[in-house]
mmCIF file as Biopython writes it, N, C-alpha, C and O atoms, coordinates in Angstrom:
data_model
#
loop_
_atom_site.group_PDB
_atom_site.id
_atom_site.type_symbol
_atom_site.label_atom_id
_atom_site.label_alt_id
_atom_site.label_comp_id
_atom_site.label_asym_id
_atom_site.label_entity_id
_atom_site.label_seq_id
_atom_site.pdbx_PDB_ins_code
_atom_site.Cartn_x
_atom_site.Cartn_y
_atom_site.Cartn_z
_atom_site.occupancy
_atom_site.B_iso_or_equiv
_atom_site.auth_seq_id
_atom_site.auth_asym_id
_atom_site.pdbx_PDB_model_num
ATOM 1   N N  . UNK A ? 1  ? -0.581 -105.835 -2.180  1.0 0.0 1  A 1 
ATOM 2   C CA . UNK A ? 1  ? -0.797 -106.063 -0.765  1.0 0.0 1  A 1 
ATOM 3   C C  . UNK A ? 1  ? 0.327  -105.449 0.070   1.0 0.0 1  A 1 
ATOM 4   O O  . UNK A ? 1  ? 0.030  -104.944 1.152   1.0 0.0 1  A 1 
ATOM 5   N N  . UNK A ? 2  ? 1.602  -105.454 -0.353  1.0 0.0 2  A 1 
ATOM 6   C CA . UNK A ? 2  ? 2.929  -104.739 0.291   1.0 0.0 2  A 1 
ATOM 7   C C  . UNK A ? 2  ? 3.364  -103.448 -0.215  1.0 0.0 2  A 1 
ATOM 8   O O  . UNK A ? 2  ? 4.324  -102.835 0.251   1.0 0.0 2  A 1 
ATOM 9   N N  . UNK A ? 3  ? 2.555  -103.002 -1.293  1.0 0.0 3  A 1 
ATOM 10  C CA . UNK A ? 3  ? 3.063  -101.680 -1.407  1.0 0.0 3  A 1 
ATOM 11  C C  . UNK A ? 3  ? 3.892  -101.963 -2.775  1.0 0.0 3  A 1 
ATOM 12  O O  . UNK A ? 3  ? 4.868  -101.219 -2.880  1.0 0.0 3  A 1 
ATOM 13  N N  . UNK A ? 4  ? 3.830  -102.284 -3.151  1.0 0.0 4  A 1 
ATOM 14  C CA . UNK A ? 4  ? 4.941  -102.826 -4.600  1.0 0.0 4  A 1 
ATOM 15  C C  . UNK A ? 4  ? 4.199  -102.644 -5.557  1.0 0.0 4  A 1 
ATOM 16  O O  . UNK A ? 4  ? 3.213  -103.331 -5.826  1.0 0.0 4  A 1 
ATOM 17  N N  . UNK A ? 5  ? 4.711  -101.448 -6.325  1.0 0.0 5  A 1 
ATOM 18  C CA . UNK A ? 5  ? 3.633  -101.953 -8.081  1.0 0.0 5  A 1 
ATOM 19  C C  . UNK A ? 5  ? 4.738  -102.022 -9.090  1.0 0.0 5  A 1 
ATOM 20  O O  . UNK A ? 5  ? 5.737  -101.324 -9.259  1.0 0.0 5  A 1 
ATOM 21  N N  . UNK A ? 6  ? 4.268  -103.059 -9.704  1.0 0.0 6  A 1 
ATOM 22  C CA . UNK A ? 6  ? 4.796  -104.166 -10.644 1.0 0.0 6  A 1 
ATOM 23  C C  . UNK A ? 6  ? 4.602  -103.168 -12.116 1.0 0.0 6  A 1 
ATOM 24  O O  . UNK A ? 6  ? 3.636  -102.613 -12.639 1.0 0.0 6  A 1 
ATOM 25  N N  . UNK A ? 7  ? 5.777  -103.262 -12.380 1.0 0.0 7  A 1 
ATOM 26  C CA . UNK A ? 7  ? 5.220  -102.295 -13.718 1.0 0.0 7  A 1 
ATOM 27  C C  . UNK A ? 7  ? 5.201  -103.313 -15.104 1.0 0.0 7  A 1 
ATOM 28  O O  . UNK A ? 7  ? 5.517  -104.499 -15.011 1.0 0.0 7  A 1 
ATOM 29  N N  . UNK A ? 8  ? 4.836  -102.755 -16.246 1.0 0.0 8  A 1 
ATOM 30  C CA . UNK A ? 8  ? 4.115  -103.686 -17.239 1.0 0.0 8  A 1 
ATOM 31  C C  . UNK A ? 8  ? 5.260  -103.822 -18.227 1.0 0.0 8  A 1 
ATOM 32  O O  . UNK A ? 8  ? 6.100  -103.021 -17.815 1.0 0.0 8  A 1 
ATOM 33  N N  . UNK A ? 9  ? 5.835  -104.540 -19.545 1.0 0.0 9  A 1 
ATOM 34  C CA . UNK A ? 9  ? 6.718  -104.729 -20.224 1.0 0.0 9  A 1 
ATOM 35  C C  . UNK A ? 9  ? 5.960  -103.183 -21.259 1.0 0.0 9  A 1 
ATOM 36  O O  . UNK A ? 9  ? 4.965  -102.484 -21.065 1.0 0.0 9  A 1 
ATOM 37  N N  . UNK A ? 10 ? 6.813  -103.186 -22.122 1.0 0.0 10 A 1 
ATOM 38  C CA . UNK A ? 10 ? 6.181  -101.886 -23.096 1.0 0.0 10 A 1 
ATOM 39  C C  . UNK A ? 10 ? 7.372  -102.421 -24.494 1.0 0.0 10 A 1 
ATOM 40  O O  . UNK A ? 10 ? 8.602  -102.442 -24.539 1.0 0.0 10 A 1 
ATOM 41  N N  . UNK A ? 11 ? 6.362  -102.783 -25.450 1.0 0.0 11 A 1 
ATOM 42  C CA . UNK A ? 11 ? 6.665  -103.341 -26.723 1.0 0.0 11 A 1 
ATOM 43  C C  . UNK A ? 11 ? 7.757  -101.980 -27.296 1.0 0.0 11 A 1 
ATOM 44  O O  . UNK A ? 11 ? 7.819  -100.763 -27.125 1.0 0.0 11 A 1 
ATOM 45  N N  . UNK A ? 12 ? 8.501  -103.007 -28.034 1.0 0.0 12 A 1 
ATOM 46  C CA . UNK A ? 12 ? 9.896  -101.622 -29.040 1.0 0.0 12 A 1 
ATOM 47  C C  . UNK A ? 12 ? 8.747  -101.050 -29.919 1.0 0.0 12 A 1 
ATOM 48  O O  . UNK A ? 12 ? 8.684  -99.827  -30.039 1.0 0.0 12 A 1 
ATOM 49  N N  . UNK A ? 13 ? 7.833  -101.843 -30.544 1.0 0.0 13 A 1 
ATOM 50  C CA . UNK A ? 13 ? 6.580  -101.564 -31.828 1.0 0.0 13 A 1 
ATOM 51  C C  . UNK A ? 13 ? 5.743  -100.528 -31.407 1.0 0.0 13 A 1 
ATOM 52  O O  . UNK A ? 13 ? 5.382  -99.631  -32.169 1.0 0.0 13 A 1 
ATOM 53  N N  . UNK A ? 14 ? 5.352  -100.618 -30.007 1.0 0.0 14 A 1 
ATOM 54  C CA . UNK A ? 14 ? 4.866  -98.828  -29.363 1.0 0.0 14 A 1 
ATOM 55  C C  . UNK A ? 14 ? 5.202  -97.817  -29.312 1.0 0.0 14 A 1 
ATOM 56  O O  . UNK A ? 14 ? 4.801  -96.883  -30.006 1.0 0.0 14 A 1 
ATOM 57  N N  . UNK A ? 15 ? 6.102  -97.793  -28.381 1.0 0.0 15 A 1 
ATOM 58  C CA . UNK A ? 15 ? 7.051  -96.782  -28.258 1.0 0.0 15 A 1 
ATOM 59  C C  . UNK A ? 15 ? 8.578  -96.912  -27.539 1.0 0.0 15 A 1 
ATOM 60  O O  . UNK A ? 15 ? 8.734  -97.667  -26.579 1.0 0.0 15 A 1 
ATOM 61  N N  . UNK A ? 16 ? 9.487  -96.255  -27.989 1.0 0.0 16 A 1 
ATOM 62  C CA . UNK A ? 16 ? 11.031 -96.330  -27.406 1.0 0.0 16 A 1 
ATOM 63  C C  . UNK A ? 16 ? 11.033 -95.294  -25.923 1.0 0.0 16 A 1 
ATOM 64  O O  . UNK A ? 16 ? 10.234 -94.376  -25.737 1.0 0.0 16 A 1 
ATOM 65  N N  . UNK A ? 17 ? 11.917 -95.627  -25.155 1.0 0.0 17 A 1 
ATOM 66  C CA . UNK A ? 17 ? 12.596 -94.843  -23.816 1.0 0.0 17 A 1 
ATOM 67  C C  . UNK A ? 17 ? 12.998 -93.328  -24.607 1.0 0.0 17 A 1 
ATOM 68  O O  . UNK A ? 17 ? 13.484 -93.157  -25.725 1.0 0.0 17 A 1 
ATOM 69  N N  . UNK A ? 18 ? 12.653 -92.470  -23.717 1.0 0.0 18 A 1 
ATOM 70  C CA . UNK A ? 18 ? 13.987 -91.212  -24.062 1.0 0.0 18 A 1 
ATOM 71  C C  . UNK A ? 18 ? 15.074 -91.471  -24.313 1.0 0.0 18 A 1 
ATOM 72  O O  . UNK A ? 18 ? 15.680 -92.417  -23.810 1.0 0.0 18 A 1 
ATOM 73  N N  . UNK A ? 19 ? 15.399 -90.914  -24.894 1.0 0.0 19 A 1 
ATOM 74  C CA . UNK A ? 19 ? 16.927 -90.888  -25.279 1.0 0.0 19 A 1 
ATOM 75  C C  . UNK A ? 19 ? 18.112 -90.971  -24.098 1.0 0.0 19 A 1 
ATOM 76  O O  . UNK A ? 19 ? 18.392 -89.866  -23.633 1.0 0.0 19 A 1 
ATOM 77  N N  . UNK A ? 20 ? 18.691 -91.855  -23.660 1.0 0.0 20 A 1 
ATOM 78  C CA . UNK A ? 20 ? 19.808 -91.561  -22.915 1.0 0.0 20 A 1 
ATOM 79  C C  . UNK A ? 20 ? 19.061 -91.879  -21.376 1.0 0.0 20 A 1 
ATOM 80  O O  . UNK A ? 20 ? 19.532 -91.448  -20.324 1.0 0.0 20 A 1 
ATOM 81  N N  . UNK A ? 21 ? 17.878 -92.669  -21.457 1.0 0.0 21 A 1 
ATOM 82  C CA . UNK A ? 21 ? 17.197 -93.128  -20.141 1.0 0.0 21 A 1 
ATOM 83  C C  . UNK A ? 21 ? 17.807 -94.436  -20.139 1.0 0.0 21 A 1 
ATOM 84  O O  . UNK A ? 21 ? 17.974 -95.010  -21.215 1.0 0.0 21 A 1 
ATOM 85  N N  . UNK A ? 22 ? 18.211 -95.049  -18.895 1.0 0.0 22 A 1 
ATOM 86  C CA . UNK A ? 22 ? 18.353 -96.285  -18.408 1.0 0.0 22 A 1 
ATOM 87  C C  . UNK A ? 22 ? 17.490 -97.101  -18.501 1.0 0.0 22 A 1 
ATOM 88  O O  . UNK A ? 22 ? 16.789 -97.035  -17.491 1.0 0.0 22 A 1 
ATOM 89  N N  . UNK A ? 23 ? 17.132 -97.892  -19.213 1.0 0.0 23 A 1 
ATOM 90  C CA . UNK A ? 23 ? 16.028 -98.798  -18.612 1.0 0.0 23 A 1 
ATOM 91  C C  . UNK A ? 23 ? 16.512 -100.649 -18.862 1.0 0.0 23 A 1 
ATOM 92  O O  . UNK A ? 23 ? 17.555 -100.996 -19.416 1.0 0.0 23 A 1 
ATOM 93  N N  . UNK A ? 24 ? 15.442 -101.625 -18.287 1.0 0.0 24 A 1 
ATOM 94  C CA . UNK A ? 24 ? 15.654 -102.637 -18.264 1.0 0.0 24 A 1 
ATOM 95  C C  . UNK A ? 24 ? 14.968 -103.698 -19.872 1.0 0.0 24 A 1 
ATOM 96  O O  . UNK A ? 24 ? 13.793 -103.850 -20.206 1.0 0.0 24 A 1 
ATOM 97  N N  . UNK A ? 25 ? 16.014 -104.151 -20.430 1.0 0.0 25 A 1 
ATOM 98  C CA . UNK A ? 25 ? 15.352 -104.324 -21.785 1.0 0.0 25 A 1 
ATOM 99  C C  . UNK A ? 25 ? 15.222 -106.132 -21.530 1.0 0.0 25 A 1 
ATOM 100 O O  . UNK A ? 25 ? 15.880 -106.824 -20.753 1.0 0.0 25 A 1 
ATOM 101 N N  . UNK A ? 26 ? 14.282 -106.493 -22.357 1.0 0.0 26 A 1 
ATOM 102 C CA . UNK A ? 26 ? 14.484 -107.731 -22.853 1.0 0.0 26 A 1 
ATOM 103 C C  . UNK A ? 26 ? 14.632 -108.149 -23.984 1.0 0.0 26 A 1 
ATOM 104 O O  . UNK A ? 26 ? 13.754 -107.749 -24.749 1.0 0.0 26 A 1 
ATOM 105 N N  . UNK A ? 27 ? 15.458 -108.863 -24.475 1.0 0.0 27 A 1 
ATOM 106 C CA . UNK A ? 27 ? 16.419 -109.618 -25.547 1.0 0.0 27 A 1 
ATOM 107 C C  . UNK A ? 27 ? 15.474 -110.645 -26.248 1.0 0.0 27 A 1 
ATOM 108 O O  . UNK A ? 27 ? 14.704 -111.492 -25.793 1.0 0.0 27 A 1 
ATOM 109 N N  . UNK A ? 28 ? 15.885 -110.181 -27.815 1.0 0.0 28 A 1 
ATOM 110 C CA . UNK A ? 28 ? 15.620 -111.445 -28.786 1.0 0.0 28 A 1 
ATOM 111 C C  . UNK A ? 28 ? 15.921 -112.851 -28.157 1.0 0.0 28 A 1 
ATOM 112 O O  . UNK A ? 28 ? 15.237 -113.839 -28.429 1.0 0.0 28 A 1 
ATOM 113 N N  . UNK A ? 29 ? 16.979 -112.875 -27.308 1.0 0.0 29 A 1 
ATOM 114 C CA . UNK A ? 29 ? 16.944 -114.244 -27.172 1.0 0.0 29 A 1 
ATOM 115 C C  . UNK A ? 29 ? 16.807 -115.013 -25.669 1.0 0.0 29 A 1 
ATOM 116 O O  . UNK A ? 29 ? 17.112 -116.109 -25.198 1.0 0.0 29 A 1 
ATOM 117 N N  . UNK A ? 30 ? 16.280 -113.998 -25.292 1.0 0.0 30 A 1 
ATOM 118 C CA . UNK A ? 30 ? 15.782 -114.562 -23.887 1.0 0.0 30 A 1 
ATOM 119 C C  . UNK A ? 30 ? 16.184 -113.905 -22.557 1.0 0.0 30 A 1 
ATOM 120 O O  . UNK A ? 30 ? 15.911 -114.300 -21.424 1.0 0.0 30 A 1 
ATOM 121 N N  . UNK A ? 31 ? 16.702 -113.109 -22.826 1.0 0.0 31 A 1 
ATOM 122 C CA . UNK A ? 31 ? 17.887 -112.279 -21.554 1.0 0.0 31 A 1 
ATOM 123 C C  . UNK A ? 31 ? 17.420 -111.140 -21.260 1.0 0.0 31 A 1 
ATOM 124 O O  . UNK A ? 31 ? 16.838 -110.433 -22.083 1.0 0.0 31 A 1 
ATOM 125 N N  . UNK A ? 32 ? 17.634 -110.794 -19.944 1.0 0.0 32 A 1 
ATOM 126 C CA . UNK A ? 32 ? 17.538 -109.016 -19.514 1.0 0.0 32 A 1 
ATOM 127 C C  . UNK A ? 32 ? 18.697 -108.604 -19.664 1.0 0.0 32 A 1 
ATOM 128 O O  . UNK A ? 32 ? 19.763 -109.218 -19.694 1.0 0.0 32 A 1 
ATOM 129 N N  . UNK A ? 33 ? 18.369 -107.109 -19.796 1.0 0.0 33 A 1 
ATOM 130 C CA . UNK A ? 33 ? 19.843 -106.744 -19.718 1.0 0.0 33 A 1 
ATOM 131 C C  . UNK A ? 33 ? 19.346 -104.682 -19.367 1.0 0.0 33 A 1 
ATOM 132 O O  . UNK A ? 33 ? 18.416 -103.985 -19.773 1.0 0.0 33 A 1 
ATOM 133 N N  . UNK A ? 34 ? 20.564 -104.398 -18.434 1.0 0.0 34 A 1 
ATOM 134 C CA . UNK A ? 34 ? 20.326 -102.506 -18.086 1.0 0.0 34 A 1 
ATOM 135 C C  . UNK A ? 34 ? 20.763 -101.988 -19.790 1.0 0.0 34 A 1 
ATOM 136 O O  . UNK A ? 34 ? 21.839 -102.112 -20.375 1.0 0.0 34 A 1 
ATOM 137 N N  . UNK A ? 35 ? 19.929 -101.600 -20.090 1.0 0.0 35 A 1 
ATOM 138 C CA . UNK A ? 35 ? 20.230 -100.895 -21.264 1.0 0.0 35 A 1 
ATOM 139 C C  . UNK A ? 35 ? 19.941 -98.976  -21.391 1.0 0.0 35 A 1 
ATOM 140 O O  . UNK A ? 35 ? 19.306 -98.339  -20.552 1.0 0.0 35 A 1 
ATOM 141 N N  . UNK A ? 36 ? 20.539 -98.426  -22.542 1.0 0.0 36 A 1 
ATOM 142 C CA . UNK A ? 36 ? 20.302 -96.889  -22.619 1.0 0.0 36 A 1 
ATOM 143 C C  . UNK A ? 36 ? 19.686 -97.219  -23.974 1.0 0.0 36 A 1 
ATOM 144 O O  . UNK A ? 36 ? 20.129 -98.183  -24.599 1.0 0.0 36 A 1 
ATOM 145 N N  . UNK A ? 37 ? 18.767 -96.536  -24.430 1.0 0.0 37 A 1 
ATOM 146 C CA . UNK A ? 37 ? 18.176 -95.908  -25.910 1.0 0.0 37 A 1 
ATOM 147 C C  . UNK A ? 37 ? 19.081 -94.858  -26.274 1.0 0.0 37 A 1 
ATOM 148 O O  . UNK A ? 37 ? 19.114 -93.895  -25.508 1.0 0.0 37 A 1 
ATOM 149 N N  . UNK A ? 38 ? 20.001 -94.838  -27.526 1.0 0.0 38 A 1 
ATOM 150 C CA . UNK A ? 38 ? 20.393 -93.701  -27.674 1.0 0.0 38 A 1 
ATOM 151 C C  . UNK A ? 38 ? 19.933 -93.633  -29.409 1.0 0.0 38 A 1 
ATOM 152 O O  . UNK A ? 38 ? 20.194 -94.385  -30.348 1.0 0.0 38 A 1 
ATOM 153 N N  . UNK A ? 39 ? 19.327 -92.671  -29.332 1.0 0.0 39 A 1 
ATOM 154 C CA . UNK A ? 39 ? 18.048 -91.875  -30.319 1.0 0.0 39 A 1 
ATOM 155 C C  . UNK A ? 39 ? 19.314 -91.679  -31.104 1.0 0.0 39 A 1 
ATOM 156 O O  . UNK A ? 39 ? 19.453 -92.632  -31.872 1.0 0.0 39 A 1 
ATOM 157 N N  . UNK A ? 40 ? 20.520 -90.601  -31.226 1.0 0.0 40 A 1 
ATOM 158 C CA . UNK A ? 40 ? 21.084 -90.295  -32.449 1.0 0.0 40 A 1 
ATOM 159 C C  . UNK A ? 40 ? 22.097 -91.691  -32.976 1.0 0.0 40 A 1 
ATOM 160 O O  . UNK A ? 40 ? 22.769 -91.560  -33.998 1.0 0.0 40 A 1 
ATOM 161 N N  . UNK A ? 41 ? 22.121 -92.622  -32.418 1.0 0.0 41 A 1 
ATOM 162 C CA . UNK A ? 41 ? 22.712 -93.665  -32.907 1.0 0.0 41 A 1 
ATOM 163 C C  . UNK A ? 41 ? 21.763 -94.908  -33.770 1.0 0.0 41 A 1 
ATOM 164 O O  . UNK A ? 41 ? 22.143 -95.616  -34.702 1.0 0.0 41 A 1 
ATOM 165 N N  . UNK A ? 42 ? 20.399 -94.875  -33.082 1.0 0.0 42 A 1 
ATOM 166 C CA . UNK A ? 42 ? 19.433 -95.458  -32.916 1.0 0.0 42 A 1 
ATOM 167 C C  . UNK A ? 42 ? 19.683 -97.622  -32.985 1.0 0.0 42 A 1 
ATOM 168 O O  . UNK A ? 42 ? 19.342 -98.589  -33.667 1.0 0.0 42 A 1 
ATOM 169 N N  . UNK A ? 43 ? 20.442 -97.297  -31.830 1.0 0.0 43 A 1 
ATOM 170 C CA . UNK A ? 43 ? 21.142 -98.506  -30.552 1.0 0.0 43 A 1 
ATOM 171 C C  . UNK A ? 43 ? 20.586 -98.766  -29.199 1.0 0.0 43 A 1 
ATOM 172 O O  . UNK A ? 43 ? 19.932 -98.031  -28.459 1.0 0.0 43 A 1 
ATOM 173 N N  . UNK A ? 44 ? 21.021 -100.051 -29.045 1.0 0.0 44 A 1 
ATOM 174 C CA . UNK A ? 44 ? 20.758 -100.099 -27.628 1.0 0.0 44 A 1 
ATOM 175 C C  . UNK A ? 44 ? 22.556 -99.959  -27.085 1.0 0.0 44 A 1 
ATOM 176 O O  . UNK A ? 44 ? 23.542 -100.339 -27.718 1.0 0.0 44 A 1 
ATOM 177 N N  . UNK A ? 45 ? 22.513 -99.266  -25.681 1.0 0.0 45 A 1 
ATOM 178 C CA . UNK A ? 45 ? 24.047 -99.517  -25.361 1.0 0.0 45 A 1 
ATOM 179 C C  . UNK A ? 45 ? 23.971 -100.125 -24.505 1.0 0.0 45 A 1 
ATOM 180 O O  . UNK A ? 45 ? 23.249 -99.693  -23.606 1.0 0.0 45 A 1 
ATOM 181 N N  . UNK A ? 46 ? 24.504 -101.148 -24.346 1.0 0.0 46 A 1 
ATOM 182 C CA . UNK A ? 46 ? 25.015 -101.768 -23.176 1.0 0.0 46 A 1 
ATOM 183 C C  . UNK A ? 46 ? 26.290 -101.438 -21.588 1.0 0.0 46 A 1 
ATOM 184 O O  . UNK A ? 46 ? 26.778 -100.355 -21.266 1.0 0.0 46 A 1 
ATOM 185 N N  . UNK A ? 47 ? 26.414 -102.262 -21.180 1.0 0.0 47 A 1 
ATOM 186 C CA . UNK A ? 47 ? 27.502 -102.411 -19.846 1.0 0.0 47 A 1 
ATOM 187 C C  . UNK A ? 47 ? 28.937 -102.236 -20.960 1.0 0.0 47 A 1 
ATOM 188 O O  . UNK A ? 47 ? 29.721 -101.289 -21.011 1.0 0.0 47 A 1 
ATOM 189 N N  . UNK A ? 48 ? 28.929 -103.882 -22.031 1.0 0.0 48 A 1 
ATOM 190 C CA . UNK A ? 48 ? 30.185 -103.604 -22.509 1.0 0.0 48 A 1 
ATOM 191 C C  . UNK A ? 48 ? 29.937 -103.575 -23.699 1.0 0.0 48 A 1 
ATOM 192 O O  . UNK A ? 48 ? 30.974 -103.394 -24.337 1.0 0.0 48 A 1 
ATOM 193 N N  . UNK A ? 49 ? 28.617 -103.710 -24.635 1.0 0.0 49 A 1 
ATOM 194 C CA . UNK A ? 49 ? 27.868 -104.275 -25.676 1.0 0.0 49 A 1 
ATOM 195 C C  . UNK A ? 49 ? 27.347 -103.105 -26.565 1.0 0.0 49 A 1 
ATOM 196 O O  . UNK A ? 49 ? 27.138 -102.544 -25.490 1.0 0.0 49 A 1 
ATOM 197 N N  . UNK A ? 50 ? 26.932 -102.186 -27.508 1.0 0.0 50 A 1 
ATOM 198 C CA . UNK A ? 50 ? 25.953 -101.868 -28.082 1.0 0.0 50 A 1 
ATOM 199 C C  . UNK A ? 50 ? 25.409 -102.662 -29.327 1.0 0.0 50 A 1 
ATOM 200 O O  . UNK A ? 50 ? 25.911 -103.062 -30.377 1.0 0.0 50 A 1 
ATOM 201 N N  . UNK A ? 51 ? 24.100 -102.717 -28.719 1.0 0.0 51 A 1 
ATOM 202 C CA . UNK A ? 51 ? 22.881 -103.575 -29.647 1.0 0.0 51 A 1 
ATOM 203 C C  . UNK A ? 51 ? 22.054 -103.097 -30.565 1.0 0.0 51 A 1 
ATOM 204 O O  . UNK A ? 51 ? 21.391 -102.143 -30.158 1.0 0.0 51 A 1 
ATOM 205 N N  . UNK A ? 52 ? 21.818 -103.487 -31.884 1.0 0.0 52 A 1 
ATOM 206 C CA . UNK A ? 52 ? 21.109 -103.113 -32.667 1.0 0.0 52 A 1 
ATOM 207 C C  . UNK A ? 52 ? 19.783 -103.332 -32.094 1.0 0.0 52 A 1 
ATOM 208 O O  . UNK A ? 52 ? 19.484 -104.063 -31.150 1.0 0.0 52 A 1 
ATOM 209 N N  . UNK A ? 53 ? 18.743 -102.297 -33.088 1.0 0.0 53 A 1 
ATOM 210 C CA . UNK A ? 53 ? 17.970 -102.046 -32.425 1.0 0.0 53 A 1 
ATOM 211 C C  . UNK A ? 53 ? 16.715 -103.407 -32.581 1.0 0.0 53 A 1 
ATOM 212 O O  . UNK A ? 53 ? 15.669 -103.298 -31.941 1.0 0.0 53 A 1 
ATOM 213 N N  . UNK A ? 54 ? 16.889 -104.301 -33.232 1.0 0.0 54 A 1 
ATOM 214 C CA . UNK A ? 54 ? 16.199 -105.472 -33.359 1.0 0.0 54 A 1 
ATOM 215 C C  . UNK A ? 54 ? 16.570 -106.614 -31.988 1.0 0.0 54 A 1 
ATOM 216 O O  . UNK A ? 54 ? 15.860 -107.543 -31.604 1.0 0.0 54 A 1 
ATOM 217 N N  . UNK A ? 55 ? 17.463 -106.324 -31.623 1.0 0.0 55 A 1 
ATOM 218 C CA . UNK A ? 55 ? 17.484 -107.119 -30.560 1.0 0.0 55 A 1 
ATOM 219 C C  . UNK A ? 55 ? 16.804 -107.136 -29.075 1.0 0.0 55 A 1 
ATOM 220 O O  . UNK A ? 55 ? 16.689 -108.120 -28.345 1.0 0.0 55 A 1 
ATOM 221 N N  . UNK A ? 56 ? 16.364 -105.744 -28.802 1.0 0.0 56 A 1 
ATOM 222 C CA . UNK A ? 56 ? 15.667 -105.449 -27.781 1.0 0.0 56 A 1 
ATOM 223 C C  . UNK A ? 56 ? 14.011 -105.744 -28.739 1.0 0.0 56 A 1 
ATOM 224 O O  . UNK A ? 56 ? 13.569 -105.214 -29.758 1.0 0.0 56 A 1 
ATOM 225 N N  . UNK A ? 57 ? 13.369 -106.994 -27.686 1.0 0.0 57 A 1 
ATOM 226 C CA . UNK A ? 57 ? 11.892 -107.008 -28.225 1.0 0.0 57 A 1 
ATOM 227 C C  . UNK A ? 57 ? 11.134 -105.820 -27.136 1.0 0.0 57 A 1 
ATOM 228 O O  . UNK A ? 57 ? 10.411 -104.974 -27.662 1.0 0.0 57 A 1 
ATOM 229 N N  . UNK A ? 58 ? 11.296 -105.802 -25.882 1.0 0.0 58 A 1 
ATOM 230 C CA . UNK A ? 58 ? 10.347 -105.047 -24.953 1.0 0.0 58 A 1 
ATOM 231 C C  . UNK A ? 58 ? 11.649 -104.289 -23.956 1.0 0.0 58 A 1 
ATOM 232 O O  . UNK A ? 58 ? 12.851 -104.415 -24.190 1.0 0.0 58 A 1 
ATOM 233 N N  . UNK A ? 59 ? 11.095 -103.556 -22.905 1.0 0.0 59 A 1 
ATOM 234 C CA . UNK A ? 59 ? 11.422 -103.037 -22.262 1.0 0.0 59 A 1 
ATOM 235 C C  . UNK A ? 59 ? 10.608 -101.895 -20.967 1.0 0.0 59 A 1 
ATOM 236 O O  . UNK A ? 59 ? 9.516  -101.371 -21.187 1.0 0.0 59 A 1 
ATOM 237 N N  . UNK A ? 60 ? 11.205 -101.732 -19.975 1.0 0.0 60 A 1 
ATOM 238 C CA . UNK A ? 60 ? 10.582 -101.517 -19.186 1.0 0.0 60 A 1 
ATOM 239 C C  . UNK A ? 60 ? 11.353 -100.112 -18.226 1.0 0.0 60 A 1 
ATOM 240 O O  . UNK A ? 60 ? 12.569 -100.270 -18.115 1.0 0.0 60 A 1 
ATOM 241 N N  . UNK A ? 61 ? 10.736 -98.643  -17.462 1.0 0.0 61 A 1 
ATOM 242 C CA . UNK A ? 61 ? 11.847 -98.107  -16.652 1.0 0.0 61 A 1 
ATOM 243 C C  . UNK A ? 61 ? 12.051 -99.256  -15.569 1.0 0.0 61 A 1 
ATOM 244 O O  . UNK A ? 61 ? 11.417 -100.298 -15.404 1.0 0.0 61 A 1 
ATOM 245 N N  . UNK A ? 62 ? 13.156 -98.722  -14.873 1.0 0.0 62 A 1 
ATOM 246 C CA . UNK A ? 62 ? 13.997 -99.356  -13.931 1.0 0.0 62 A 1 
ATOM 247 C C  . UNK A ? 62 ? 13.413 -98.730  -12.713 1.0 0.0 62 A 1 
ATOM 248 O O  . UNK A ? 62 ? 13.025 -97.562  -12.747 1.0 0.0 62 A 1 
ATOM 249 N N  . UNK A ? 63 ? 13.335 -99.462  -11.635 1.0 0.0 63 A 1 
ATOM 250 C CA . UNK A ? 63 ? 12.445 -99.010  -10.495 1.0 0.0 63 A 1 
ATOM 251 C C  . UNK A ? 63 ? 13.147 -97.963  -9.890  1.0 0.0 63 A 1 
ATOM 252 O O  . UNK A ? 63 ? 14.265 -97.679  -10.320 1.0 0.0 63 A 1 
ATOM 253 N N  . UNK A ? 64 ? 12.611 -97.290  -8.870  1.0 0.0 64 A 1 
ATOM 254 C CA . UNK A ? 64 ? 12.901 -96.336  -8.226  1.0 0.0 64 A 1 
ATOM 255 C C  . UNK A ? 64 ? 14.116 -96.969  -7.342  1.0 0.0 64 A 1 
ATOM 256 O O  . UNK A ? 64 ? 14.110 -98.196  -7.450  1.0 0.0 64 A 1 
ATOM 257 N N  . UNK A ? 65 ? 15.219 -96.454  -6.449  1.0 0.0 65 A 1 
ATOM 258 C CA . UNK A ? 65 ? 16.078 -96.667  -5.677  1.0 0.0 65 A 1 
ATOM 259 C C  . UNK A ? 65 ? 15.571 -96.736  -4.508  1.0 0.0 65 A 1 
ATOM 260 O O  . UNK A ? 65 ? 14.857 -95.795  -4.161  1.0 0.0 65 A 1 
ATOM 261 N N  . UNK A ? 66 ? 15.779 -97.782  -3.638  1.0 0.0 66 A 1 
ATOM 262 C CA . UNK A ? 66 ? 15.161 -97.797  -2.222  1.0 0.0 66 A 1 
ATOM 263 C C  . UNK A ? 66 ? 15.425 -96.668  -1.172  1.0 0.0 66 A 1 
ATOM 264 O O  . UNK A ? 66 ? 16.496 -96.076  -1.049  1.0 0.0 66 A 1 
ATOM 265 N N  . UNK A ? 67 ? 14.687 -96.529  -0.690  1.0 0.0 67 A 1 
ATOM 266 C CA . UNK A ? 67 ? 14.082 -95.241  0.514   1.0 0.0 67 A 1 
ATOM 267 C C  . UNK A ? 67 ? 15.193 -96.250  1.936   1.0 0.0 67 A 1 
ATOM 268 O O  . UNK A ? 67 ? 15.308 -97.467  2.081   1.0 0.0 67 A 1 
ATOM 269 N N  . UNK A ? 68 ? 15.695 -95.328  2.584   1.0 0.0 68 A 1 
ATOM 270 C CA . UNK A ? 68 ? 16.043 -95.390  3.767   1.0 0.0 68 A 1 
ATOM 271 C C  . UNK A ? 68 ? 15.559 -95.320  4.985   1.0 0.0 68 A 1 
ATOM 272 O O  . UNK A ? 68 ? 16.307 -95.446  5.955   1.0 0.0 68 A 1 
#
């Protein structure tokens, strides 16, 4: 109704992010978190963290940056 589309979760069991894309993951144990896919490590990296790759169940891109 406002112009907003809601984007969908996307299972680790489908498919992974590009390599070295930002996106917003969700956690084995309940948490979001900004994460990178990095393909030659095959990790999640974090802010201060890198996560094995069992810990991210889903994930999603990160929305566009707001317009001025």
């Amino acid at each position: 109704a406002n112009g907003v589309t809601v984007q969908e979760w996307i299972s680790v069991k489908d498919r992974l992010p590009e390599s070295r894309d930002f996106v917003l993951g969700y956690m084995s144990f309940g948490e979001y978190r900004t994460l990178k896919w990095k393909n030659d490590t095959q990790r999640w990296e974090g802010l201060l963290v890198d996560y094995a790759m069992d810990f991210v169940t889903h994930w999603m891109p990160l929305p566009q940056p707001p317009k001025e």
